[in-house]
N, C-alpha and C positions, 0 to 999 in steps of 0.2 A: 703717355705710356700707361698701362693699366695699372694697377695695382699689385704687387710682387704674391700679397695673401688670395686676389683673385687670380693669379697665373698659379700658383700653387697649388689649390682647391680645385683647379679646370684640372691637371696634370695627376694632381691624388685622383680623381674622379675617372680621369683616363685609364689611369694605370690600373686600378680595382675591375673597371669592367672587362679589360683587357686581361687579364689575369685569370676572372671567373669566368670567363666564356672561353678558355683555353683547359680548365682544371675542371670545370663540370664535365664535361663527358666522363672522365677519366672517374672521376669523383662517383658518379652513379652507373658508369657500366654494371657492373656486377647484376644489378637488378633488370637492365635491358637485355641483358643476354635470354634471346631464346625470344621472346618478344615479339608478335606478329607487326606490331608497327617497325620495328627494327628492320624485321625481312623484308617488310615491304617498300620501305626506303630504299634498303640495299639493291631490293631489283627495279626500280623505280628512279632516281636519282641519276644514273647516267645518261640516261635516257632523255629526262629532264634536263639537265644540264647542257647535251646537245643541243635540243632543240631550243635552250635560251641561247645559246652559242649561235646557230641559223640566223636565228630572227636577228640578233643584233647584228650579224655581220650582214647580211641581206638586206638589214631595214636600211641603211646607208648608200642604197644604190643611187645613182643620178642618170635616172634615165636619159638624161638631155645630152650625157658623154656614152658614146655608143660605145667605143673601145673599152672604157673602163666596166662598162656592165658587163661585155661579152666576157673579158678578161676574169673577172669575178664568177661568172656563172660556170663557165669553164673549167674555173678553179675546184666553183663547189663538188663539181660531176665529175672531176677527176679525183677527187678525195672520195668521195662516195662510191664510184665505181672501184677504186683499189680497194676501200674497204669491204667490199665486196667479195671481190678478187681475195685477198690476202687475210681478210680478216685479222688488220696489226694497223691498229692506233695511229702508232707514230710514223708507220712507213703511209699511212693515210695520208694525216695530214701535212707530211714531208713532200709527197708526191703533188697536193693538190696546192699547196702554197708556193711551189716552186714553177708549176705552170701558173697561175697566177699573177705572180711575181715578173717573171719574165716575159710574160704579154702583155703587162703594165710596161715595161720598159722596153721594149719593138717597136 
């Protein structure tokens, strides 16, 4: 078993960074505000986000299961096209996870 002063040290060391990477933002807003790198996160960032969101879920195909790729691709373009349609997040991703889902299981 480790050391109780080395499980301690790991845990203070956790909780400090954990702590400051939760309290700086908040800590130096005041001076970002207004901030061209700010805005440009702001419009920038979800956009980003998705497309990490794509790749990962995509990178995972198995081409060799033809069901499951159809299923998955199916899924993608029916997220995409509501969102298209509706322009609403959540009714997107509800829509395209649920065909998905259920072609997975047919």
């Amino acid at each position: 078993m480790p050391d109780p002063l080395y499980l301690g040290a790991g845990l203070a060391v956790a909780i400090a960074v954990t702590v400051a990477t939760r309290a700086l933002p908040f800590a130096i807003a005041d001076r970002l505000r207004g901030s061209a790198l700010l805005l440009d996160l702001a419009r920038w960032m979800p956009l980003g986000v998705v497309v990490i969101l794509v790749v990962y879920c995509l990178s995972g195909l198995d081409l060799s299961d033809p069901s499951g790729t159809t299923a998955r691709l199916l899924g993608a373009a029916v997220t995409i096209g509501t969102h298209l349609w509706r322009r609403n997040g959540a009714l997107s991703i509800l829509a395209g996870s649920t065909v998905c889902i259920a072609l997975l299981n047919l």
